[in-house]
KOLLUMLO-241451 format. One record per residue (C-alpha): residue in one letter; x, y, z. Coordinates in Angstrom, 2 decimals. Layout:
<nodes>
type: a	xx: X	yy: Y	zz: Z
...
</nodes>
This chain:
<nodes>
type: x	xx: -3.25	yy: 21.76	zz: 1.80
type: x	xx: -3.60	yy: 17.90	zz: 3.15
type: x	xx: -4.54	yy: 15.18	zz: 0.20
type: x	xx: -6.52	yy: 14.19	zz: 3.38
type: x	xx: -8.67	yy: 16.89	zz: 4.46
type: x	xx: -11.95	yy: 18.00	zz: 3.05
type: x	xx: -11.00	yy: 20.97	zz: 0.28
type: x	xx: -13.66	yy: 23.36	zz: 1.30
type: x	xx: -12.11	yy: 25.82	zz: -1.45
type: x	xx: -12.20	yy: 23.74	zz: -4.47
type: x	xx: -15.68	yy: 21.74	zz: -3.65
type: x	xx: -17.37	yy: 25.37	zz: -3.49
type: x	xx: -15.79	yy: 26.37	zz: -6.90
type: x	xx: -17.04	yy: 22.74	zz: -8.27
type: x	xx: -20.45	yy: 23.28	zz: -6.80
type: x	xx: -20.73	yy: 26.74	zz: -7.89
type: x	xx: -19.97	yy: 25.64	zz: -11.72
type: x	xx: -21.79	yy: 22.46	zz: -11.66
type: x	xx: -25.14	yy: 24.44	zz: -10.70
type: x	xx: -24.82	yy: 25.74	zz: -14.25
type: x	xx: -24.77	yy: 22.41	zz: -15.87
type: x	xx: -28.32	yy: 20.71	zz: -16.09
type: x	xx: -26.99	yy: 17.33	zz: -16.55
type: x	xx: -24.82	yy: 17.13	zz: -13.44
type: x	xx: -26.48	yy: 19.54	zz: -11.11
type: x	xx: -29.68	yy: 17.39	zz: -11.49
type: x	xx: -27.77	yy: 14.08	zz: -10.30
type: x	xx: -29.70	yy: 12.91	zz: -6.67
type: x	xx: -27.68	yy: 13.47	zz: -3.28
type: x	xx: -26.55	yy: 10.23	zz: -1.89
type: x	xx: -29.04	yy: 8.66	zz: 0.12
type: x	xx: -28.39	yy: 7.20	zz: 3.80
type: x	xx: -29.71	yy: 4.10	zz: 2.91
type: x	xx: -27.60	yy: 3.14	zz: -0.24
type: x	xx: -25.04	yy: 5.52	zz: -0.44
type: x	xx: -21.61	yy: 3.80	zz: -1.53
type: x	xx: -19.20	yy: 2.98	zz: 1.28
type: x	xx: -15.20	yy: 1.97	zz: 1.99
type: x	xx: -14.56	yy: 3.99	zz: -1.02
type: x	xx: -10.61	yy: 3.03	zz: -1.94
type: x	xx: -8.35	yy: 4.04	zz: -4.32
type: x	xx: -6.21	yy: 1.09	zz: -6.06
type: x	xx: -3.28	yy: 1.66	zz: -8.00
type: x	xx: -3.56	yy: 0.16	zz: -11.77
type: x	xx: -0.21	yy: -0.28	zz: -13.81
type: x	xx: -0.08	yy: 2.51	zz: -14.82
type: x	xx: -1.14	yy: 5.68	zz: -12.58
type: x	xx: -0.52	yy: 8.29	zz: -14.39
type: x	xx: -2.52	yy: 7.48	zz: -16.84
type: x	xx: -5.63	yy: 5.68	zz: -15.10
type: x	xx: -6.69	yy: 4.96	zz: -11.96
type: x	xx: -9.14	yy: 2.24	zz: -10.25
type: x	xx: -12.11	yy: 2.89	zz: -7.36
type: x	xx: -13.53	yy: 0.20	zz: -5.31
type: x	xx: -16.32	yy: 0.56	zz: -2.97
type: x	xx: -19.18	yy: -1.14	zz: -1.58
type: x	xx: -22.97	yy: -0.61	zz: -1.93
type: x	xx: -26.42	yy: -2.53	zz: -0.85
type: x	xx: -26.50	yy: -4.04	zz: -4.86
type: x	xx: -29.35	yy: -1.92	zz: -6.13
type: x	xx: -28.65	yy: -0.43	zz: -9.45
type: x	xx: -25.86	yy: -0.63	zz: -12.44
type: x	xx: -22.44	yy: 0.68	zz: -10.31
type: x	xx: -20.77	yy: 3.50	zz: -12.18
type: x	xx: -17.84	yy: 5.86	zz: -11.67
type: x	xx: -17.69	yy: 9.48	zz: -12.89
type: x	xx: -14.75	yy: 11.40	zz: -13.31
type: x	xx: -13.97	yy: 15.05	zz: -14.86
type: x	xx: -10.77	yy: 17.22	zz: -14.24
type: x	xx: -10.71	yy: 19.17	zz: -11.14
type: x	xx: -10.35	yy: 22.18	zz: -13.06
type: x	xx: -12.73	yy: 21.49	zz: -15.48
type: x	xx: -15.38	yy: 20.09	zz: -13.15
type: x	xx: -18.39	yy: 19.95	zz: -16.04
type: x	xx: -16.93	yy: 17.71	zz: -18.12
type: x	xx: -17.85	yy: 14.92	zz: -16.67
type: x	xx: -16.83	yy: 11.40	zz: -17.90
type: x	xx: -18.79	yy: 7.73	zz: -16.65
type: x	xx: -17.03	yy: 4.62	zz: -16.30
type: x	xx: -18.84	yy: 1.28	zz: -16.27
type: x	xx: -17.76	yy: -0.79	zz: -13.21
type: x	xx: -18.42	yy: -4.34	zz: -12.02
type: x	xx: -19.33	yy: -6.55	zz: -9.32
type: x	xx: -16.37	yy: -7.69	zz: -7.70
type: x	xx: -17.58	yy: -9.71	zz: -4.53
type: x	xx: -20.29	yy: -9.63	zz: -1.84
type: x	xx: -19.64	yy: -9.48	zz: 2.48
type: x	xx: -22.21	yy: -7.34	zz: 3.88
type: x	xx: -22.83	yy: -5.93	zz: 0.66
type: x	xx: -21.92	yy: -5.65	zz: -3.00
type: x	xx: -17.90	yy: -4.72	zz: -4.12
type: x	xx: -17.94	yy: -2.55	zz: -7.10
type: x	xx: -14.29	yy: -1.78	zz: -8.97
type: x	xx: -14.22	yy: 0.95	zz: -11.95
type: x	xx: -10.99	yy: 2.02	zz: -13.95
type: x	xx: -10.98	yy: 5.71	zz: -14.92
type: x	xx: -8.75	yy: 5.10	zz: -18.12
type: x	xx: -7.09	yy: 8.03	zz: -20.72
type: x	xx: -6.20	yy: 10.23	zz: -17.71
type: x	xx: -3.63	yy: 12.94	zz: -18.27
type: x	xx: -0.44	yy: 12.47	zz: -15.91
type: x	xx: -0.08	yy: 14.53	zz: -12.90
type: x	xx: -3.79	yy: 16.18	zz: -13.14
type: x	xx: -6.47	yy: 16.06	zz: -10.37
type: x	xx: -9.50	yy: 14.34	zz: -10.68
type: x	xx: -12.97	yy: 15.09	zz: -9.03
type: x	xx: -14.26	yy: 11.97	zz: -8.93
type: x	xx: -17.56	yy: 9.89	zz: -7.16
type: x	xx: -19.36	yy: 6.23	zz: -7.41
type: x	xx: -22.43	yy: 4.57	zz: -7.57
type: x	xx: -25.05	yy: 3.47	zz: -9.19
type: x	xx: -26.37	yy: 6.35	zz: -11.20
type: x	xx: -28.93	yy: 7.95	zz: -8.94
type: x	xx: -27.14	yy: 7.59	zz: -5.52
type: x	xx: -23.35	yy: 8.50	zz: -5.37
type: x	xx: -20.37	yy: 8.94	zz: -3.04
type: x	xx: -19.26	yy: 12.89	zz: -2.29
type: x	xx: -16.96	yy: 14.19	zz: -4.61
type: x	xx: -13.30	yy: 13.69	zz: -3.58
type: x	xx: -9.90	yy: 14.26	zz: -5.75
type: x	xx: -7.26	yy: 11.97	zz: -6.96
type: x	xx: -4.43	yy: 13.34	zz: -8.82
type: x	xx: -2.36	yy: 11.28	zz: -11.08
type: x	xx: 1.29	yy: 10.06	zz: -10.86
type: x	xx: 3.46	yy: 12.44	zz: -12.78
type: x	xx: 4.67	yy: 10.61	zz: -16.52
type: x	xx: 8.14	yy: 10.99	zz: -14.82
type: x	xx: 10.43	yy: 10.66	zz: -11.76
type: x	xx: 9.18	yy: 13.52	zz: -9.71
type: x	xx: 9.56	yy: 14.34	zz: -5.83
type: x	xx: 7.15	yy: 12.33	zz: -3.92
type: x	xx: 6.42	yy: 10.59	zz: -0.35
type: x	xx: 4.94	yy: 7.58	zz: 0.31
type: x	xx: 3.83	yy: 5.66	zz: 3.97
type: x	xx: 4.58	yy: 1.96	zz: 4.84
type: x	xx: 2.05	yy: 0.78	zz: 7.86
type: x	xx: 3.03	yy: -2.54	zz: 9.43
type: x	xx: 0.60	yy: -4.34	zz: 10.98
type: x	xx: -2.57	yy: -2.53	zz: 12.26
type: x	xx: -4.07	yy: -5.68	zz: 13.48
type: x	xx: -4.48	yy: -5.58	zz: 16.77
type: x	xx: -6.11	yy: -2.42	zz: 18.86
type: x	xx: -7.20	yy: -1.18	zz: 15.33
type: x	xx: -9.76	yy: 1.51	zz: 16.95
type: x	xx: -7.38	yy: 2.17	zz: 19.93
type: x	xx: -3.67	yy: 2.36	zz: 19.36
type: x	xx: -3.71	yy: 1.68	zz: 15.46
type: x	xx: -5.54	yy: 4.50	zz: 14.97
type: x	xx: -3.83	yy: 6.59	zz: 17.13
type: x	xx: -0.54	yy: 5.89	zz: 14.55
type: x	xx: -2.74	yy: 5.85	zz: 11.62
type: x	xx: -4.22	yy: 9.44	zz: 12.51
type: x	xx: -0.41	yy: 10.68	zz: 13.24
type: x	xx: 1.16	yy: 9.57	zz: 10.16
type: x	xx: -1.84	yy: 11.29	zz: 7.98
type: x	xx: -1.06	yy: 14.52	zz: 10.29
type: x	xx: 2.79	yy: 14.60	zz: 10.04
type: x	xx: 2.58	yy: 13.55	zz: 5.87
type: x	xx: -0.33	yy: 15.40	zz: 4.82
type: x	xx: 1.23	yy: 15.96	zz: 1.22
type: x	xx: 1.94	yy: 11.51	zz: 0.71
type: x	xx: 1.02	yy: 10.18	zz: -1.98
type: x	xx: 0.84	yy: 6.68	zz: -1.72
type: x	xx: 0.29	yy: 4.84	zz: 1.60
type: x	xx: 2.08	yy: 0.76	zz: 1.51
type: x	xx: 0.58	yy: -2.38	zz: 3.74
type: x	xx: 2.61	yy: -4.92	zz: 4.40
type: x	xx: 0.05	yy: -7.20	zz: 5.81
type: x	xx: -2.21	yy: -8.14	zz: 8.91
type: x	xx: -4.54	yy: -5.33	zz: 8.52
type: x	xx: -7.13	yy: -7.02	zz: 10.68
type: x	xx: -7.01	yy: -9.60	zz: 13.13
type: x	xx: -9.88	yy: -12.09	zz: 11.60
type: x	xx: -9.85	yy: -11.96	zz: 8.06
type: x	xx: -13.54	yy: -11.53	zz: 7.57
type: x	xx: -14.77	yy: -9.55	zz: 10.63
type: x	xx: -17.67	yy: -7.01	zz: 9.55
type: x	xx: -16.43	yy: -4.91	zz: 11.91
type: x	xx: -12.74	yy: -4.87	zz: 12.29
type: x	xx: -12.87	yy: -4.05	zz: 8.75
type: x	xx: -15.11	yy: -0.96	zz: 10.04
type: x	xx: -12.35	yy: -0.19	zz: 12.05
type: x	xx: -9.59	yy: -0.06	zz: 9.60
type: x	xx: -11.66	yy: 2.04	zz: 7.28
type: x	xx: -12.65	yy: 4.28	zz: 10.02
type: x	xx: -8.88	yy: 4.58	zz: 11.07
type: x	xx: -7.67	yy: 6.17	zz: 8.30
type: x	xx: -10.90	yy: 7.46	zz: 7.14
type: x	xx: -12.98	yy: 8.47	zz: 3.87
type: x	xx: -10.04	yy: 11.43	zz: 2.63
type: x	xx: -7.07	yy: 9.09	zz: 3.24
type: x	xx: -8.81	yy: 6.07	zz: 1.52
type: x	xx: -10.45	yy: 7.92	zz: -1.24
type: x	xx: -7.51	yy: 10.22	zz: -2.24
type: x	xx: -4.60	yy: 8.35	zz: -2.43
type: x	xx: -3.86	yy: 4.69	zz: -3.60
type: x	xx: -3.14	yy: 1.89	zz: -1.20
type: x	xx: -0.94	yy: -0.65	zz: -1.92
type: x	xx: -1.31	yy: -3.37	zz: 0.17
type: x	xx: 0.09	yy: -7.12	zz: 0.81
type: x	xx: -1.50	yy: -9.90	zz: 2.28
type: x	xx: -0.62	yy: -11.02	zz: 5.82
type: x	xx: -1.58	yy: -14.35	zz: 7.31
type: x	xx: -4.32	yy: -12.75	zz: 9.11
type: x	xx: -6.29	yy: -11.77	zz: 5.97
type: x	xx: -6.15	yy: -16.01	zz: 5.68
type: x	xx: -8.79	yy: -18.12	zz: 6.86
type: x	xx: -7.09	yy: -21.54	zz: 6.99
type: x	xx: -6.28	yy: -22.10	zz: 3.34
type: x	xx: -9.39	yy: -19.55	zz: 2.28
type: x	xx: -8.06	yy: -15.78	zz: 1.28
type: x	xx: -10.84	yy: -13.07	zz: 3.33
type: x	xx: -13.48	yy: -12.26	zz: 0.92
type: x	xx: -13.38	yy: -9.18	zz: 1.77
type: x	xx: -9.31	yy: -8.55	zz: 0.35
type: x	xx: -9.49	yy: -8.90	zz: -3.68
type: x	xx: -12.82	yy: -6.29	zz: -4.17
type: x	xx: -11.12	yy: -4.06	zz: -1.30
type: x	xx: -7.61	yy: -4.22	zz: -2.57
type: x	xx: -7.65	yy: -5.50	zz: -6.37
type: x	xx: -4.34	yy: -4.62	zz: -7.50
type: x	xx: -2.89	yy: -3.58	zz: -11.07
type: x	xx: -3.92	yy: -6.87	zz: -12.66
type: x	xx: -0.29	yy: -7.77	zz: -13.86
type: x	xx: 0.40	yy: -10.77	zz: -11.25
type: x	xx: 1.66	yy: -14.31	zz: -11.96
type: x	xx: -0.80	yy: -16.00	zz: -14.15
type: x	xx: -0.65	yy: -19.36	zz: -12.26
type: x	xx: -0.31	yy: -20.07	zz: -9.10
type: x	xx: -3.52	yy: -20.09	zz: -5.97
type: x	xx: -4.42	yy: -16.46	zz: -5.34
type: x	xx: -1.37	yy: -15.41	zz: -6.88
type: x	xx: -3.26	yy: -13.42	zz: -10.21
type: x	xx: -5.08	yy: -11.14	zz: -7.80
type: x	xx: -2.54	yy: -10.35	zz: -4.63
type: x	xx: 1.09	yy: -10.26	zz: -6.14
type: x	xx: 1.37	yy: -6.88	zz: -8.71
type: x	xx: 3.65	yy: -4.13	zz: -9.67
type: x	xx: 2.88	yy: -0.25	zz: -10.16
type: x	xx: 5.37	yy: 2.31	zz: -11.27
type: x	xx: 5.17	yy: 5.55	zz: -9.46
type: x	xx: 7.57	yy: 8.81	zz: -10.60
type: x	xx: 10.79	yy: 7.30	zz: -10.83
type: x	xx: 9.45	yy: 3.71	zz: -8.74
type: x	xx: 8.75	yy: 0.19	zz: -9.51
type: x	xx: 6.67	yy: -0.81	zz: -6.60
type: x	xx: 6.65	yy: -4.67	zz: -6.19
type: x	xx: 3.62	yy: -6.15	zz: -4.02
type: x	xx: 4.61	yy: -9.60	zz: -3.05
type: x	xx: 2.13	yy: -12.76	zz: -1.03
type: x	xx: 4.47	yy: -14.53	zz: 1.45
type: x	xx: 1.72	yy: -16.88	zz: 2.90
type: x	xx: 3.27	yy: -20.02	zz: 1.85
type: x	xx: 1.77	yy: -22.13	zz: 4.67
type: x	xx: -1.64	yy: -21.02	zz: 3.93
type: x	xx: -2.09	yy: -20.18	zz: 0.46
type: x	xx: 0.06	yy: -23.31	zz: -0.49
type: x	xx: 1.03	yy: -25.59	zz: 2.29
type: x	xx: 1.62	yy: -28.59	zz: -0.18
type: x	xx: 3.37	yy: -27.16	zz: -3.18
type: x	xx: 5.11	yy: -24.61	zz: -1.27
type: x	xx: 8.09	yy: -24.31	zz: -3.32
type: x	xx: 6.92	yy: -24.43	zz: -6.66
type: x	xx: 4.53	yy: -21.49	zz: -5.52
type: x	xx: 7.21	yy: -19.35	zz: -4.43
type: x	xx: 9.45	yy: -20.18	zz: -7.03
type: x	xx: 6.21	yy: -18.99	zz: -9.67
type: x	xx: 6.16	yy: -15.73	zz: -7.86
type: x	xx: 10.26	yy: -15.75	zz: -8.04
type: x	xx: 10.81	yy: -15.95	zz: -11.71
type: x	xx: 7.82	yy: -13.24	zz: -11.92
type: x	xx: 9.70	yy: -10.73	zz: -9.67
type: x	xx: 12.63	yy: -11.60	zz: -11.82
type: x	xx: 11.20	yy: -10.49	zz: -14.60
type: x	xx: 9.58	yy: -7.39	zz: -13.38
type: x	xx: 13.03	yy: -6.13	zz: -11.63
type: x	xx: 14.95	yy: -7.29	zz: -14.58
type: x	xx: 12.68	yy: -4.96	zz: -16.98
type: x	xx: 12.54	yy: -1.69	zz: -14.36
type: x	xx: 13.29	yy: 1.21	zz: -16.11
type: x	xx: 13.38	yy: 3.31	zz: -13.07
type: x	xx: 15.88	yy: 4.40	zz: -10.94
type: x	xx: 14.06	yy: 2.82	zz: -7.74
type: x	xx: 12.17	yy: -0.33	zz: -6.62
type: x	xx: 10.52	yy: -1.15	zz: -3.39
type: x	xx: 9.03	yy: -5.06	zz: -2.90
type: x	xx: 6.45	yy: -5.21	zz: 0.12
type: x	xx: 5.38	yy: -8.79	zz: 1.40
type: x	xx: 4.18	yy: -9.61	zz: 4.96
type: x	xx: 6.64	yy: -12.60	zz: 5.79
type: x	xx: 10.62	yy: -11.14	zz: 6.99
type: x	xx: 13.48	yy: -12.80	zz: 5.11
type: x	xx: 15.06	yy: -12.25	zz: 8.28
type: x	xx: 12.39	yy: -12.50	zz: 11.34
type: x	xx: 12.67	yy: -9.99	zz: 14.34
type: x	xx: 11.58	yy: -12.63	zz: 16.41
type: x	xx: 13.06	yy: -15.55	zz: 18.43
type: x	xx: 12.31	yy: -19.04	zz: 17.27
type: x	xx: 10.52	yy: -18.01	zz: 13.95
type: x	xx: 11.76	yy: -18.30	zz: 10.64
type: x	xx: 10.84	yy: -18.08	zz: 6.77
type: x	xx: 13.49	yy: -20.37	zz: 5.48
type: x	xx: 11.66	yy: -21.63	zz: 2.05
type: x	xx: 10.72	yy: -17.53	zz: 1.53
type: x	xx: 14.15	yy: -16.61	zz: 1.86
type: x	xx: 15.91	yy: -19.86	zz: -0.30
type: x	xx: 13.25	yy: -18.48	zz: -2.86
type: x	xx: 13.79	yy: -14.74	zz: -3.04
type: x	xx: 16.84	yy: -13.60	zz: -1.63
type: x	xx: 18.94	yy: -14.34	zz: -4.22
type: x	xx: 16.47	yy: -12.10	zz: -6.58
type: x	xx: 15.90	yy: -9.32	zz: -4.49
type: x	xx: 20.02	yy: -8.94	zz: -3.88
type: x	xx: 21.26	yy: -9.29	zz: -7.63
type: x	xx: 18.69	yy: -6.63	zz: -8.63
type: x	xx: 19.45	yy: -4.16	zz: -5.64
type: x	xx: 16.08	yy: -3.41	zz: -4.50
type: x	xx: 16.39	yy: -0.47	zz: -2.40
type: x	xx: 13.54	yy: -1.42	zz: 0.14
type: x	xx: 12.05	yy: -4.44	zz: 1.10
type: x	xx: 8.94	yy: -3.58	zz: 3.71
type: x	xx: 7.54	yy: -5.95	zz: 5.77
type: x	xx: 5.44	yy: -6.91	zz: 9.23
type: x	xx: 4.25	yy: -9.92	zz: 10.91
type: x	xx: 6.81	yy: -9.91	zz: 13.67
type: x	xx: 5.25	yy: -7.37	zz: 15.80
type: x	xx: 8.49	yy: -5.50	zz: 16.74
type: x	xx: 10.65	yy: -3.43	zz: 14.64
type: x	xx: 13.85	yy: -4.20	zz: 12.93
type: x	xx: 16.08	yy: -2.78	zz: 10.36
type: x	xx: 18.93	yy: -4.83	zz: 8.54
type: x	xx: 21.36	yy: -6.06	zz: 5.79
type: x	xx: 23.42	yy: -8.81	zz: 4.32
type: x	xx: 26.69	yy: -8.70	zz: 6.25
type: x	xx: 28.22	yy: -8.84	zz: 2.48
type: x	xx: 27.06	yy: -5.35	zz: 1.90
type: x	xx: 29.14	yy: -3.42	zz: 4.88
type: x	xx: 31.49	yy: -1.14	zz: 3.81
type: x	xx: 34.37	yy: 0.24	zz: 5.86
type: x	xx: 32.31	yy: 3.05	zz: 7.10
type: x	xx: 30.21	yy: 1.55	zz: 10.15
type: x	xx: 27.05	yy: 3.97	zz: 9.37
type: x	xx: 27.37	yy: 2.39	zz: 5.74
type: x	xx: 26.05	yy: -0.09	zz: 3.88
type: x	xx: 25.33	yy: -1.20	zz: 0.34
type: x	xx: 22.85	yy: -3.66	zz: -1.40
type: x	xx: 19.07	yy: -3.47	zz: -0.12
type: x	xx: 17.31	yy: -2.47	zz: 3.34
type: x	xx: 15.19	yy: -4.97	zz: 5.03
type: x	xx: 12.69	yy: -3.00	zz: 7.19
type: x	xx: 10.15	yy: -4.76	zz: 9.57
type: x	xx: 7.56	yy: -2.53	zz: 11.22
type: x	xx: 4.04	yy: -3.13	zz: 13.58
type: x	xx: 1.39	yy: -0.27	zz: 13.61
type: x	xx: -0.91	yy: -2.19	zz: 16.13
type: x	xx: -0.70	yy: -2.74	zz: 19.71
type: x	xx: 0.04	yy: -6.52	zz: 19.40
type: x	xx: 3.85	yy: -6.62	zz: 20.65
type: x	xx: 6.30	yy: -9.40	zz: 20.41
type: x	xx: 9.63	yy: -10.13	zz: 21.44
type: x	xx: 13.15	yy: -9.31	zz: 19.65
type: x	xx: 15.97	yy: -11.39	zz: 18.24
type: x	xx: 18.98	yy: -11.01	zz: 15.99
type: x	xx: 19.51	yy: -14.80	zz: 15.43
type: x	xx: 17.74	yy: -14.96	zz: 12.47
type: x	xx: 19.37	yy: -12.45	zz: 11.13
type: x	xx: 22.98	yy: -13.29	zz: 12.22
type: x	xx: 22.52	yy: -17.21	zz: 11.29
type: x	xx: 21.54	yy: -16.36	zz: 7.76
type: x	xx: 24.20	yy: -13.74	zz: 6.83
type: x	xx: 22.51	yy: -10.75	zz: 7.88
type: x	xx: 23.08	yy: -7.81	zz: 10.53
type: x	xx: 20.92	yy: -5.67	zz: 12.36
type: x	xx: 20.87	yy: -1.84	zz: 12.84
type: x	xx: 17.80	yy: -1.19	zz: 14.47
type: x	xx: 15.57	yy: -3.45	zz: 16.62
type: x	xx: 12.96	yy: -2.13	zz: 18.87
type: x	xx: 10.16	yy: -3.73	zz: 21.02
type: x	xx: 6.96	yy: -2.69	zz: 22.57
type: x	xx: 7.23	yy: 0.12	zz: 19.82
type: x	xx: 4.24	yy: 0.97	zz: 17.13
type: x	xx: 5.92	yy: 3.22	zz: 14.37
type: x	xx: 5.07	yy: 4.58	zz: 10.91
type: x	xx: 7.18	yy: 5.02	zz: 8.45
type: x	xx: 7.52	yy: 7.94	zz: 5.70
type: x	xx: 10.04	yy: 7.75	zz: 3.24
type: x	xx: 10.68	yy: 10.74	zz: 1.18
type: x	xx: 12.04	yy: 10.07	zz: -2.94
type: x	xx: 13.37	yy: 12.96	zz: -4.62
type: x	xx: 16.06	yy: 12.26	zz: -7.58
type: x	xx: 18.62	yy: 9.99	zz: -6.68
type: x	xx: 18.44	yy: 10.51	zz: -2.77
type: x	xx: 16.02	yy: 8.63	zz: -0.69
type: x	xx: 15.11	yy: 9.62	zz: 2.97
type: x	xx: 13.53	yy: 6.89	zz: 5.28
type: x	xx: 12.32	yy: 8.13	zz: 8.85
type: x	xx: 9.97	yy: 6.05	zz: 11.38
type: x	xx: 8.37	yy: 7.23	zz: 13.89
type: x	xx: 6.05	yy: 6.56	zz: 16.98
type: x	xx: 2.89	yy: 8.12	zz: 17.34
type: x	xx: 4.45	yy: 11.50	zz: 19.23
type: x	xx: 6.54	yy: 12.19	zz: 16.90
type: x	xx: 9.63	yy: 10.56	zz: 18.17
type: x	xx: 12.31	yy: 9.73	zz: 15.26
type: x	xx: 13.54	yy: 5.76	zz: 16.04
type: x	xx: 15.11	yy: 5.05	zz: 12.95
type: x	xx: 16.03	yy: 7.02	zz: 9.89
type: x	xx: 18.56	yy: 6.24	zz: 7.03
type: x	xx: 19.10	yy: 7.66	zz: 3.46
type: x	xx: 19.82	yy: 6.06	zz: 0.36
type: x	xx: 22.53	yy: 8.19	zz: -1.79
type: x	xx: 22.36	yy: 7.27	zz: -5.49
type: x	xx: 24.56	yy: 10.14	zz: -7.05
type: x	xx: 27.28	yy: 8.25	zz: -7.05
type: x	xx: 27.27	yy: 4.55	zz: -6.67
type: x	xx: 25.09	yy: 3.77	zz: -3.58
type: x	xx: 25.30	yy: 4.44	zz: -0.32
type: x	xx: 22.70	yy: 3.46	zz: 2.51
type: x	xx: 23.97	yy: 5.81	zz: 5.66
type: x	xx: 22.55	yy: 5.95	zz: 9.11
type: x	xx: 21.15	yy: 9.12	zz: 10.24
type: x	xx: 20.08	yy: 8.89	zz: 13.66
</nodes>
C-alpha cells in the first residue's frame, strides 16, 4: 500500500483497540479552530532510531507529540516539544527518541487536548536495506498549477519512497503565507507527514541577506551542521539512511554571506570533509541548490565550485542533486570517462526544475571547467526517483506523463561504473 495514502485498514484496527484504553480513547478530536497544521517529518541523525515532527498551531497550550508502535497502538509514549518560530502561527518541533529501527510508528501533535490525525512513520532500517528516495528541483514557480501536477505524479509512480530530497527554491517569495499553502497542499498531509524531507535552501527561501522565517521550524534538520558560520548550524546537516550518508549542503554565498564569501564556504568545506571522510556507508548523496556546473548560459558558481569540487571528487560522492537553473542537465568531470562512451566514473552532477519557471540551456559552463554533459533538456519539469538496493543504484527522471528523459545506474560490485541507460 502507498506511504501516502490514508491506511483505512490499520486506522480501524488502531481505533478499534484504542476504544479499550480509557486514557487514549478519552483524548478530544482536533478542533477546526486549533488543530495543528503543515505537519512535516524531519530527518534527525539518526533515523532509525528517532525521528523529529514539526508543525504549526495558533500557540494555545504546551505542544506535545505522542507516539506508540503501530502494532502496539496503546502504548502510547509523549514527547515534550518546543517553540521553534512564529509566521502566521506558532512552529512546534518534537523528537520521538529510543525508537526501534525499521518499526512503524502511529504518531500525532499538539497541545494535549487538540491533536493532528494519526498518521505512520516507519523507521530507517539499522542497516543498508533496499530503499527509494525522490529529488524535486525547484517547485517555485506554478506551485498550485504545474508543480503540483509533478509533485502528485511522482507520489503516484513511487508510492513505496521513502525519503523525498529538495534541492532548493521551493517557493518563489521566501515568506509568502500562501505559496507556502501551496507547497504543503502540493504534496499534501500523507506525503509530508509520512516520510522525511530533506531539503536545501535555494536563493528564493532568501530575503536579501534574511533566511524565510518560515524555513528552520519547517525544515530543522539533524542538528549536526557547522558550528560557525551565518545560518550555517541550522541549514547544512547529514542523515544516514540504510546504507546512505545524505549530505544537505547551503550554496547561497551571495546572500547568506556576500562579504566573507570564501571563508563561509570554505567552513562548510572542511565540514563536508569531515563527514565524507568518516562515512561508513557504501553511498553518499550531497544536495545544495547552486550547480558546480550551471545549465545555463552566462551564469556561473565559480567560488562554490573552487570550494567544493575538489572534496566532493576525492571522496566519490555518487550524487550531487541540485536546481536553480530551471532546465535539466546531467554531467561529469571529463577526467572520469572511460573508454566505453555510455561510461563514466567519479560522481554524477544532476540539475533538475519541478516548476513551470523555464530557462535556457548551455554546456559552456560545463565544458570551460572540465566537465561534460550527457543530458540537457529545456522547457522540461521532471522528477526524479532513484532506486538503492546493495551495491547497484538506479536513477530515472521523468516528466509528469510518465515519460523516461534520463536514467543511469551506478554499478558498485566491482569497482564503479556509472552507465547510461536510456
Amino acid at each position: 500500500m502507498s506511504r501516502f495514502a490514508a491506511r483505512p485498514a490499520l486506522a480501524l484496527l488502531g481505533t478499534t483497540l484504542l476504544a479499550l484504553i480509557p486514557v487514549v480513547a478519552a483524548a478530544p478530536a482536533a478542533s477546526a479552530a486549533t488543530a495543528p497544521e503543515r505537519v512535516i517529518l524531519s530527518p534527525t541523525a539518526d533515523p532509525a532510531t528517532s525521528q523529529t515532527l514539526a508543525w504549526r498551531s495558533d500557540g494555545s497550550g504546551s505542544p506535545v507529540a505522542q507516539t506508540a508502535p503501530a502494532a502496539d497502538p496503546g502504548r502510547v509514549t509523549t514527547v515534550e516539544g518546543t517553540d521553534t518560530g512564529s509566521a502566521n502561527g506558532t512552529f512546534h518541533t518534537a523528537t520521538a527518541t529510543g525508537l526501534t529501527p525499521g518499526t512503524a510508528y502511529r504518531y500525532r501533535v499538539g497541545d494535549g487536548t487538540d491533536f493532528s490525525p494519526w498518521r505512520t512513520f516507519t523507521t530507517a532500517a539499522s542497516g543498508a536495506e533496499p530503499f527509494t528516495f525522490l529529488y524535486f528541483g525547484d517547485v517555485q514557480n506554478g506551485i498550485s498549477t504545474g508543480g503540483a501536477t509533478v509533485v502528485r505524479a511522482a507520489l503516484a509512480a513511487e508510492p513505496e519512497a521513502e525519503l523525498v530530497v529538495h534541492s532548493g527554491d521551493l517557493v518563489d517569495s521566501p515568506n509568502s503565507e500562501s505559496q507556502w499553502t501551496e507547497w504543503f497542499d502540493a504534496f499534501g498531509p500523507e506525503a509530508t507527514g509520512t516520510v522525511n524531507h530533506l531539503a536545501a535552501p535555494g536563493n528564493h527561501e532568501y530575503s536579501l541577506l534574511s533566511l524565510s522565517r518560515y524555513w528552520n521550524p519547517q525544515f530543522p534538520g539533524a542538528g549536526n551542521g557547522p558550528t560557525g558560520g551565518r545560518h550555517l548550524p541550522q541549514t547544512v546537516y547529514h542523515t544516514d539512511y540504510q546504507g546512505v550518508r545524505f549530505v544537505v549542503l547551503n550554496s547561497n554565498y551571495r546572500n547568506a554571506a556576500p562579504l566573507s564569501t570564501d571563508s563561509w564556504l570554505d567552513t562548510q568545506q572542511r565540514w563536508l570533509e569531515e563527514a565524507l571522510a568518516t562515512n561508513p556507508h557504501p553511498w553518499t548523496v550531497v544536495t545544495f541548490h547552486h550547480p558546480v556546473f550551471s545549465n545555463s548560459p552566462s551564469r556561473d558558481n565559480g567560488p562554490l565550485r573552487d570550494s567544493w569540487l575538489d572534496t566532493l571528487e576525492e571522496h566519490d560522492v555518487d550524487l550531487v542533486l541540485q536546481g536553480h537553473d530551471h532546465s535539466y542537465g546531467r554531467g561529469n568531470l571529463t577526467a572520469n570517462r572511460t573508454g566505453d562512451p555510455d561510461v563514466q566514473t567519479g560522481p554524477v552532477y544532476t540539475v533538475a526544475v519541478t516548476g513551470t519557471k523555464m530557462y535556457d540551456a548551455s554546456t559552456d559552463n560545463w565544458t570551460d571547467n572540465g566537465a561534460e554533459v550527457r543530458v540537457q533538456l529545456t522547457d522540461t519539469s521532471t522528477f526524479q526517483a532513484v532506486e538503492v538496493d546493495g551495491a547497484r543504484l538506479r536513477y530515472t527522471a521523468r516528466t509528469a506523463d510518465g515519460t523516461v528523459v534520463d536514467s543511469f545506474t551506478i554499478d558498485k560490485s566491482d569497482g564503479k561504473r556509472v552507465t547510461d541507460t536510456l
